[in-house]
N, C-alpha and C positions, 0 to 999 in steps of 0.2 A: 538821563543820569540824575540821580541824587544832587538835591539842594546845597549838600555839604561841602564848604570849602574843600580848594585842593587838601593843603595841609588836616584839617580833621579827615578826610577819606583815606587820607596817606594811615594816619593814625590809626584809624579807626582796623582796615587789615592788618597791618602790625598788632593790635592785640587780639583780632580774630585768630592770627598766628602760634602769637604765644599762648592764648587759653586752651588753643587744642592740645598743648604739650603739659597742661600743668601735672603734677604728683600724681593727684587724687586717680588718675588715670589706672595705675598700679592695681587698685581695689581689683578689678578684673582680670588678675594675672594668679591670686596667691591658693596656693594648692593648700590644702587641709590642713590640720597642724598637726605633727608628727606625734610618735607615743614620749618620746621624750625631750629635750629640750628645743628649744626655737632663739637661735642666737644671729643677731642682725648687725651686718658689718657695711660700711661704705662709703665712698667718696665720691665728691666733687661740687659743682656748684650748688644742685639741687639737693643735696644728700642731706640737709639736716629738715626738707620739706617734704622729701621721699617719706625718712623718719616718722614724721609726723603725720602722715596722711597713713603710712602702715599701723602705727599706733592706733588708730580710729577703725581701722577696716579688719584688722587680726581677733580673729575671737577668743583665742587663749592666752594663756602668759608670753611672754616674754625680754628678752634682754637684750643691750649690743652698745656699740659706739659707731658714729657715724664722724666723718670729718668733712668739713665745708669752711670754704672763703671768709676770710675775717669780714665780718659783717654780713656773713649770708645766714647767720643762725635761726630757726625759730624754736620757741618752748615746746620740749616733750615734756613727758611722764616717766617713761620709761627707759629709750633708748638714751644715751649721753652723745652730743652734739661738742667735738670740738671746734676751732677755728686753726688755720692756719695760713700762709702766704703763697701766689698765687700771682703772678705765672714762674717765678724765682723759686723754688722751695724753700722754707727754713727749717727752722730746730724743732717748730710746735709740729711741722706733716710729720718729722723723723717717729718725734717720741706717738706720734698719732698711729702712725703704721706699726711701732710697737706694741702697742694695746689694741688693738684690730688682731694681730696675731695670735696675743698671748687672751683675746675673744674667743680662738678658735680650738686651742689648743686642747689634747684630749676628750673633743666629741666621740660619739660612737655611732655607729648605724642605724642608731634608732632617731638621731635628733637632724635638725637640721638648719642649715645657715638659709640666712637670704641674704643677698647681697646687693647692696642698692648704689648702681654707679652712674655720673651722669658726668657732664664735662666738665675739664678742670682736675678730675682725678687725679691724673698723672702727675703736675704738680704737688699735689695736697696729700696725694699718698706716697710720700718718698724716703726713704729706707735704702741709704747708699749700700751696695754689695759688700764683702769685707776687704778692706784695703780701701775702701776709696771713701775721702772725707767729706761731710757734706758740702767743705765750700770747693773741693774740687766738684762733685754737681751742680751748684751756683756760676761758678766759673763756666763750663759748657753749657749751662741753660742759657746764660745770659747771651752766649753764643750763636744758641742753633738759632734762640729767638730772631736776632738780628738778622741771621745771616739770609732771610729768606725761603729757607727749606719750608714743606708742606708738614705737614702733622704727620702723616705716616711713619714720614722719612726721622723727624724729632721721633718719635716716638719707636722706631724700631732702635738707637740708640739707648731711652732712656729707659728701655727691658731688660738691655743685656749691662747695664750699671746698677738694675735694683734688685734686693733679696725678697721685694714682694709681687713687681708686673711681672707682665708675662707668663700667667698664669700661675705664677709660683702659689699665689695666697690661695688656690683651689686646691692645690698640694697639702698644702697648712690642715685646710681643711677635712679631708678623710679620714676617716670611713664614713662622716655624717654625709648626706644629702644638702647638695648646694644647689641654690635658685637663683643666677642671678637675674636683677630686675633694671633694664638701663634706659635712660635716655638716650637717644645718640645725639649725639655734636658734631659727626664724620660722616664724610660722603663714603657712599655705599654702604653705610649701618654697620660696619665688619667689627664684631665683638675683639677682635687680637686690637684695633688701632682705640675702640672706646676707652678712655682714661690708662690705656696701655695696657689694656687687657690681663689685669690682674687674676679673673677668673678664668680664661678664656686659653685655648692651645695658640702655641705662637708659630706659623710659619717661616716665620724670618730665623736670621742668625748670625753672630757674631760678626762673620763675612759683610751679611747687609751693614751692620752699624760701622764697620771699618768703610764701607764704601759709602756713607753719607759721608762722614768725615774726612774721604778725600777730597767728596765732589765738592763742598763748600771750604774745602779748605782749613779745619776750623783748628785752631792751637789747643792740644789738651796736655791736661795735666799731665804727668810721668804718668802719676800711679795709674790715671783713666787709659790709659796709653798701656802701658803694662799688662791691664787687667783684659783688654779689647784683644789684644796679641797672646794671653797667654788660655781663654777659652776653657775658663774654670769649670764652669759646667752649663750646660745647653736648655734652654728654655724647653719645655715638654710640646708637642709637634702633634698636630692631628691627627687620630688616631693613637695616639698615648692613653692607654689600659689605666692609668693611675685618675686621668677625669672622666671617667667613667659613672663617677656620681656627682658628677654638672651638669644643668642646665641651666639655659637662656633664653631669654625673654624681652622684647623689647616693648615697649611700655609707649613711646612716643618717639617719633622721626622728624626730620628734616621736611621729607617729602608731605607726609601729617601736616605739618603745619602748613605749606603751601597750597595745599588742598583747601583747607579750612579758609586760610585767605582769598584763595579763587571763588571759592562759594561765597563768600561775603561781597567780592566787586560784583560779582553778578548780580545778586540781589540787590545793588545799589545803583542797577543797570550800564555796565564796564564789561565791552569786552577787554577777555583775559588771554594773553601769551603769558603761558607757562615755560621759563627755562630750564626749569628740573632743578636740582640739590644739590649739584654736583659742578659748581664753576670754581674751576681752582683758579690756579697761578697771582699772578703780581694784582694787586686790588688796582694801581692805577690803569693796567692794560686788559684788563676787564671790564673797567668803564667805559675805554671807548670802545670796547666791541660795543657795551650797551647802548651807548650813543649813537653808531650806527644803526643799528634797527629802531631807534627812536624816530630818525630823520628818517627812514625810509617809510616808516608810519605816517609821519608828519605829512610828506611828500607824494604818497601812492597810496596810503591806507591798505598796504599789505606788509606783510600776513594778516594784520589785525586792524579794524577801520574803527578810528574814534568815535566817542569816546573808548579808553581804552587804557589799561595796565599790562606793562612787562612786570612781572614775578621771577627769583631768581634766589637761590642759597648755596649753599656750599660754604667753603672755607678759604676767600683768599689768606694771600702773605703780604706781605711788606719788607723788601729791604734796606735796611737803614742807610741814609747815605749821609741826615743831618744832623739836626741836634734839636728839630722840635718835638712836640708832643699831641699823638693821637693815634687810633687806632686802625682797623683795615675797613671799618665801614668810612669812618671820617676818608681817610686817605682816598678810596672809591668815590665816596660823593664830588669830594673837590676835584680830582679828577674829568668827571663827570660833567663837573660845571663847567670847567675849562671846555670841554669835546661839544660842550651844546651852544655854549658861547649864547648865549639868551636866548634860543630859540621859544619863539611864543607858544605859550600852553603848557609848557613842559614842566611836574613839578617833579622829587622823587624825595624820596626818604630810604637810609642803608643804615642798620640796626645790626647789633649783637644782643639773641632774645636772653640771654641773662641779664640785660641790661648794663652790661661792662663791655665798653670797647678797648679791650688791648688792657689795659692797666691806669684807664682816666675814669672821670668820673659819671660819664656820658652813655648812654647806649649806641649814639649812632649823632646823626644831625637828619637835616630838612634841606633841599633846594628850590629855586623858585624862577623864573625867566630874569628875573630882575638879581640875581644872588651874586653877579660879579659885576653889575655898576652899584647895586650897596656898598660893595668891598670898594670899590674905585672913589668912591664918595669918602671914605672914610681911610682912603690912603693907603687900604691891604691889597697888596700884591700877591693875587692869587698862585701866579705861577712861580714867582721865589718861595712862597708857604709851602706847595707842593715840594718843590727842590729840596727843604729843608726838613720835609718831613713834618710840618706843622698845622695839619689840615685842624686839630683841636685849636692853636690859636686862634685857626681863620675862623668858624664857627662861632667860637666865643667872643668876637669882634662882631659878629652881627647879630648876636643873638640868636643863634639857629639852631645849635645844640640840643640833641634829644636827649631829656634826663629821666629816668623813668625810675631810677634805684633797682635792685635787686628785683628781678622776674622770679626768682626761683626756681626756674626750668633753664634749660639749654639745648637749642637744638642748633644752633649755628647763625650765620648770618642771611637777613632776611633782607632784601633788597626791594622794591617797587619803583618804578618807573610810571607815573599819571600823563595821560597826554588828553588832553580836554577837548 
């Protein structure tokens, strides 16, 4: 095994991770450029780094607006880079999605969009249907977020309240030729759930969004309530003749980066368990699954005999039960800490590769054998933090916190498990 402290090996795959996902990746995606115009639309966290990497790799003219997270911007030339709010929508996505459209408006066959989407879209591009106000979308965002539910499930909801997901804005688009080019941030890569599949045909339907909505229970507005029940008009469905001049492209994965991370423990001589991209449900009851195959590592050195990393992505949830602050990697780790209870050897690191966990300031944090007599030393009760929902306090009490700012990619959360 490599010289390298726990904590820097932990590090060190986390950004083998994230550099397999960056923008520049795209360059090998972009089809020739058409006889007439080339207009570039797109959202989410990576979308003003997409921008700028198409900017550099595009050999002809072109134009567009992109929107991304306040503070995720960087300088173009060309393309214009809004900002907006994130995971709550505000007024800056609304008026953002209007000029995204009114980008598209009156193309013709000869020109062509690209579309550049990565996570956080759905968010950043929000454009309530008619009747419904953005703070009644505010009102149910702040809802689904709480309540638990997966992305899917959020987001088959937030297609049939917008006038641009759900493939609407590929509508917008025609007769030019659409490319979209995506990051994914969702388990199983599916273009309908990326940033709400603005480009993309929607299988779901009104039906789905009214049945997230009982199963969590969630209070809506009248008007959201109104508009869900009265099934104004239906998201366009696989096989709809009208996106006939769409395609899609995914640019960087979940799975991608996992990979990249495995190649790197290797080389730094670690066997690697691979969990695949795909762990959903509650971030605490995902850690001790993780915990268990840690101990059984620890204990038998099977599946995998030390030295040795678990790998693991997907997209937990979190639902809120308290009133502290932090995210679904935070929330996992501490978790985690609790299930391992100091077991020797064991460090782990659980990241959000845009380097935002949930809506702090953090990507993720670090653990360590020693991480809950630290906290005991210093008076944090691990397991009331946890109750409360406050895994960023507990971090921040020992300094553990992973801060990395803005990755400018997003493929979801990256998780590792070191067992020495």
């Amino acid at each position: 095994m490599s010289d390298l402290d726990p904590q820097s090996t932990l590090r060190r795959l986390f950004d083998a991770a994230v550099a397999s996902a960056m923008p520049e990746r795209l360059a090998d995606h972009l089809p020739p450029p058409p006889k007439g115009r080339t207009v570039v639309v797109g959202a989410g966290k990576a979308a003003a780094a997409m921008a700028r990497a198409l900017e550099r790799a595009w050999p002809g003219a072109l134009s567009g607006v992109v929107v991304t997270r306040y503070g995720h911007a960087v300088a173009t030339e060309r393309i214009d880079v809004l900002e907006a709010s994130h995971p709550v929508p505000d007024e800056a996505g609304c008026a953002a999605a209007r000029r995204i459209l009114q980008a598209v408006r009156g193309l013709t066959a000869d020109d062509l969009v690209i579309c550049l989407l990565s996570g956080g879209g759905s968010a950043l591009l929000s454009l309530p249907a008619d009747g419904i106000s953005l703070a009644d979308k505010q009102a149910l965002s702040r809802q689904l977020l709480a309540c638990g539910a997966g992305i899917d499930e959020i987001n088959a909801v937030r297609k049939h309240l917008s006038a641009i997901k759900g493939g609407r804005l590929a509508l917008a688009c025609a007769p030019a030729r659409l490319l979209t080019l995506a990051i994914s941030d969702v388990v199983g890569d599916d273009p309908a759930v990326i940033a709400s599949g603005p480009t993309a045909a929607d299988p779901g339907s009104y039906a789905d969004a009214r049945a997230v909505v009982a199963r969590y229970g969630l209070d809506l507005p009248p008007a959201v309530q109104a508009l869900l029940d009265a099934e104004p008009d239906e998201t366009p469905k696989p096989g709809d003749p009208r996106l006939a001049h769409a395609e899609y492209r995914m640019i960087a994965t979940p799975q991608l980066a996992l990979r990249a991370a495995a190649a790197e423990a290797e080389r730094l001589g670690l066997n690697v368990l691979l969990l695949g991209d795909s762990i959903e449900g509650e971030a605490r009851e995902a850690a001790r699954v993780h915990a268990g195959i840690a101990r059984q590592i620890a204990a038998h050195g099977a599946p995998v005999a030390r030295p040795a990393v678990i790998l693991s992505g997907g997209e937990t949830s979190v639902t809120l039960r308290g009133r502290g602050r932090g995210g679904r990697n935070s929330e996992f780790l501490l978790s985690l800490a609790i299930a391992l209870n100091g077991l020797p050897g064991v460090y782990a690191l659980a990241a959000d590769t845009d380097g935002i966990d949930g809506s702090e300031d953090n990507a993720g944090a670090l653990i360590s054998p020693d991480t809950l007599a630290r906290a005991a030393a210093r008076s944090v009760d691990a397991v009331a933090r946890l109750a409360d929902n406050d895994a960023y306090g507990f971090f921040a009490a020992l300094d553990d916190l992973l801060i990395t700012g803005p990755t400018h990619t997003n493929v979801n959360d990256f998780r590792a498990i070191l067992l020495r």
